[in-house]
Structure formats: structure tokens, C-alpha cells
N, C-alpha and C positions, 0 to 999 in steps of 0.2 A: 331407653333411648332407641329411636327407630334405627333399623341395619344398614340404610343407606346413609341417613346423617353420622354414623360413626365410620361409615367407610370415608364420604366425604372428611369427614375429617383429621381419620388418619392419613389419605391422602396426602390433605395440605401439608401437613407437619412432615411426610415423607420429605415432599416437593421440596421443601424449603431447607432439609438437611441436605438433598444430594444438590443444593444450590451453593451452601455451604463449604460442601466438602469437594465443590467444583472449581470453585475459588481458592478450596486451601492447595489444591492438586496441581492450578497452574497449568498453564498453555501448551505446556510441551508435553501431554498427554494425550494430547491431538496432532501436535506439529510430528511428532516423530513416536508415533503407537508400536510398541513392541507388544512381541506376542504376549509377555507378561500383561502389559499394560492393556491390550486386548481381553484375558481375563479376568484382571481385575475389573473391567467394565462391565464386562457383563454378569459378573456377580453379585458386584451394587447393585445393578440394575435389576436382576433377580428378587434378590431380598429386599429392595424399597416395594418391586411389586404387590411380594408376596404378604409384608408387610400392612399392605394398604386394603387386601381386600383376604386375607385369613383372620380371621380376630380367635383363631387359638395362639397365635402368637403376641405376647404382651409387647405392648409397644416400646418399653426397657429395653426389651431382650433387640426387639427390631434396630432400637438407635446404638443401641454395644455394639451391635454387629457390624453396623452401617460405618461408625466411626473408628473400628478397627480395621476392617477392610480399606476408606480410604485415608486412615491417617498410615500405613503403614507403606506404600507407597509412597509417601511423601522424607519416608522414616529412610527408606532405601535410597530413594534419588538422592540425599543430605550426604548419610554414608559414601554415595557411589562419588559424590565430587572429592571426598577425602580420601579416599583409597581409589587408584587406577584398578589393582586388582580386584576390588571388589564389584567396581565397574562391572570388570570380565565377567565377574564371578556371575554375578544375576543378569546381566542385561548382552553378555556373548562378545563376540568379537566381529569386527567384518572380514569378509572372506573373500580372498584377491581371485575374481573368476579368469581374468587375462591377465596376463604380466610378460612385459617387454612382447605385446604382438602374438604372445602365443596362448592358445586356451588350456586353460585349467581341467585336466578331463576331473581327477580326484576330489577336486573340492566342489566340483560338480557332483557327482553322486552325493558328496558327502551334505551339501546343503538340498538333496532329493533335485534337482535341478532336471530337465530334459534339454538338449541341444536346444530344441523349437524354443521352450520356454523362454531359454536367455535370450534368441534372436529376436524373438518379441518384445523385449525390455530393450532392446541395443536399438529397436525401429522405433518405439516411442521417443528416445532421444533422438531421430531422424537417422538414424545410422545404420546403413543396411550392407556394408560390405566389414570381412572382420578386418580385411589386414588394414582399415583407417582407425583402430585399436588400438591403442599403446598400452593404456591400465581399464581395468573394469572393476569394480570391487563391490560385492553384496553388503550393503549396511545393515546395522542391525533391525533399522526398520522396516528391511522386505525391499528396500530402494537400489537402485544399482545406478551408480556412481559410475561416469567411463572419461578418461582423458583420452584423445582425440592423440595421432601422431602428429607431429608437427607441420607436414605437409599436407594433413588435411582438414587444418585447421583457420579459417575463415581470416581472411586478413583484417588487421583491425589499424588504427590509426595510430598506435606505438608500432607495430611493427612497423609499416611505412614511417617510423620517425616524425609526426605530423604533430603540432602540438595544437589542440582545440580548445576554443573556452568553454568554462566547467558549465553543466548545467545545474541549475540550484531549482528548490521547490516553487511548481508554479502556487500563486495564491487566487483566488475566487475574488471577484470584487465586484459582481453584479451576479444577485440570485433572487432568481422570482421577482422581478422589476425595484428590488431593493439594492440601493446602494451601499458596498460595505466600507463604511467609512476609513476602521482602521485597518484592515488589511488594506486599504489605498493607502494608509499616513506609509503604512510601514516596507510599503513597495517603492516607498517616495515618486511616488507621482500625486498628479494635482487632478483636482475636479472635471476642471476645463478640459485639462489634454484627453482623458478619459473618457468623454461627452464626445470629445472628435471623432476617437477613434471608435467608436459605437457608430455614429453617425457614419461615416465610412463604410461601414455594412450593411447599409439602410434603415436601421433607427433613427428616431427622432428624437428621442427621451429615453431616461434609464425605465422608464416604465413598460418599455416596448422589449426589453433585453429580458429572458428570461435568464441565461448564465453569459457571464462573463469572465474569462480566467486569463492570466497574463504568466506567460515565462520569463526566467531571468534574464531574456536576450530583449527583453516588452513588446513582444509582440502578442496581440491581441486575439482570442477567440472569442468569436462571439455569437453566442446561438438565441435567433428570436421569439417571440411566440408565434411569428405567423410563417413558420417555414416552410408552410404549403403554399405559399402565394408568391409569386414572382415576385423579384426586390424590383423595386423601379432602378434605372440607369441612375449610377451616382452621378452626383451635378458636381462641375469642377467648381464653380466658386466658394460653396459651402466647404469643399475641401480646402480649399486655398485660406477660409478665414479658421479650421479647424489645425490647420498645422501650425497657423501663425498663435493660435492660442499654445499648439505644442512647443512651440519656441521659447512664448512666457514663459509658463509654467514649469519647462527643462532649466531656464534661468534663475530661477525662485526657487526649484530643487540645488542649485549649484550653492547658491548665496546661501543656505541651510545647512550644506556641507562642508563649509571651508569654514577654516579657522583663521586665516589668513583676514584682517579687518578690511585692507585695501582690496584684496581679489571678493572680497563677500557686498564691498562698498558698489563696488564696477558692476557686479551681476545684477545687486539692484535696483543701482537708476538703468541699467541697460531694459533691464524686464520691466521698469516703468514705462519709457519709452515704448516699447514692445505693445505696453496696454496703450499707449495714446495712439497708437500706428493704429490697432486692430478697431480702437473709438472712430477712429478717422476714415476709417474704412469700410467700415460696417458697411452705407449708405449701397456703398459700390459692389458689396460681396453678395447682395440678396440675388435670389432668381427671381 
């Protein structure tokens, strides 16, 4: 067999074990790399190499290697959730660099640390004087963790006591001039109202919207394809016959909501009427 078709093809069979054992390894391999997890990487990465283009190495011996190296990682992180100390044992401790506003000189040497160094990690968090330091702590991933003192910490809407409505996941309901039906069923809104509020931005058609994405308060983005062109001046009556559609359609979400027979009865001849208003009006709404 030619030397490049068997490199090629240990290769592949590398490629698809460290795909394997990528998947058995799991995310927080990457979210949170310790220096162990650091060498583990690149040792696999080593021996899949080496693997793929030395052929005095049997390709046996390549996958033992390959599946000890990362099944044993996997062997440690199982343990380390069962034992806290064993945690320590392999994967270290984080190291308090401030505490209560004052620096740590000792756990500074002791994690090789320079002044500069930390003030450089305290400026990525935006934080460039010490004494707005309360806690700072080196994680075990190399990350340094800092709580702010309390007075120079940014006001936020609990501390002024304010109560806001929550925000929930916006959904996509127009991409690439396609309309997403059921992320619309399930945002409970309707076709029509949806059409308006497009229109409203200067579309004409969902075919003109390249994304459209709506928050849980419904309010609308909407980006076109032709964003280089001037929108023409919205017209007020197209508005006027696109709201009176948002009327319906808010009525016809209601009557879908309740349980209530009489309050779901009242929503729907109302949102009937609503359509013979908007029939009736058409004539009058054109430009």
C-alpha cells in the first residue's frame, strides 16, 4: 500500500477517535482548562499526531494510548464530584489574592504572581484602583474572580427597590424572507399583526425581511435586505389599517387564552367585528 494512502488513512481513524473522546471529555475541558487539563491536551494531541504519520507505531498501540490518556480524565473528574478532597487533591484550590480590601502579599509569591501581573487581571475586569476590592480569588483555572466593595458597585434595580418585568427568550420569526410559523403559534401572535409590524419598517412582504426577532415585551426588530437604501417615509394610513389588524389578532390571542366560555365568547364576536371594521375600511386606508 502506497505511504501516503496509509498515512491518509490513519489519519482518518486518528480524526475520528479524538472526536470520540472529545465528546466522552465533555465541555468543561474548554470552559474551565486547568493546567492538568492543559496537558492532557496536548498529549493526545501529540500521539494522534504522531500516530498518523510514524508508521513504526502500530496503530493498537496508538488507540491504547489515545483511550487511556482521554478516558482517564474523565476517570478523575467522576471521582473529583465524589470526593471534595480529591477535588483538591488533583485539580488545587483557589487562592484568596485580596481579602477584606487588603492584598495577599504571600499567596502572591506562592501562586509566582507579580504586583503588575494581578493589576492586569483586576483592569480586564475594568477595575483599576485596589481599594474598590473587597475579595479577589485566583481560580483554579488561571481566572481571577473579584467582588467589588459595596460602594463601588454599580447600582442596579434591587438595590433602588424597583421591581421590573422579567425578560424571557426573544424568538426569530422571520429569516431569510421565510416566515417562522411556529415560533409565531408559540409567541402567540398572529400573521396579520406580524405583517404590520414589518410594514412599520418599511417592508412590504415577509419576503422583503431578512430577520425578524420579537422580545417578550413584542416588540419588534426587524432587519431588511435593502439596508443600504433609504426607507421611504412611513404612510400613516397603512399604519392605521396595520394596527387595527393588531387589535384583531391581540383579540383572537385573548379568546385562545381564557377559559373563561363567556370572556373567550365576548373576545370573539368583538375580533369579528374588528374584521368587518377593518373590511369596511380598507377602501379608505389605501394611499
Amino acid at each position: 500500500m502506497p505511504e501516503v494512502v496509509l498515512i491518509l488513512i490513519r489519519s482518518i481513524m486518528a480524526f475520528i477517535v479524538l472526536l470520540i473522546l472529545s465528546r466522552i471529555m465533555g465541555k468543561q475541558q474548554l470552559s474551565q482548562l486547568t493546567f492538568f487539563d492543559y496537558i492532557v491536551g496536548i498529549t493526545i494531541g501529540s500521539i494522534a499526531a504522531s500516530m498518523s504519520v510514524d508508521q513504526n507505531i502500530k496503530i493498537l498501540n496508538g488507540f491504547a494510548s489515545l483511550v487511556v490518556w482521554g478516558i482517564f480524565p474523565v476517570l478523575l473528574s467522576i471521582l473529583s464530584m465524589k470526593s471534595f478532597r480529591f477535588h483538591n487533591l488533583t485539580s488545587g484550590k483557589p487562592t484568596v489574592m485580596i481579602k477584606n480590601g487588603e492584598l495577599q502579599e504571600e499567596n502572591l509569591k506562592k501562586e509566582k504572581m507579580s504586583f503588575g501581573d494581578l493589576m492586569a487581571m483586576l483592569r480586564n475586569k475594568q477595575i483599576y484602583k485596589l481599594s474598590d476590592v473587597e475579595l479577589a480569588v485566583m481560580e483554579i483555572n488561571g481566572k481571577l474572580s473579584v467582588m467589588k466593595k459595596s460602594e463601588a458597585q454599580p447600582i442596579t434595580p434591587k438595590i433602588l427597590s424597583m421591581q421590573l418585568e422579567e425578560e424571557h427568550e426573544p424568538r426569530i420569526l422571520v429569516l431569510d424572507g421565510n416566515l417562522m410559523q411556529k415560533s409565531l403559534n408559540e409567541s402567540g401572535y398572529s400573521k396579520e399583526w406580524l405583517l404590520g409590524e414589518v410594514q412599520k419598517q418599511g417592508a412590504e412582504d415577509f419576503k422583503d425581511v431578512f430577520l425578524a426577532q420579537i422580545d417578550s415585551k413584542g416588540n419588534v426588530y426587524v432587519d431588511l435586505y435593502q439596508d443600504q437604501l433609504k426607507k421611504p417615509p412611513v404612510k400613516q394610513k397603512p399604519l392605521v389599517a396595520a394596527a387595527l389588524k393588531k387589535v384583531a389578532a391581540d383579540l383572537e390571542t385573548f379568546a385562545l387564552q381564557t377559559n373563561d366560555e363567556k370572556t373567550k365568547q365576548l373576545y370573539g364576536e368583538q375580533a369579528k367585528k374588528m374584521q368587518r371594521l377593518i373590511v369596511d375600511l380598507q377602501p379608505y386606508l389605501k394611499e
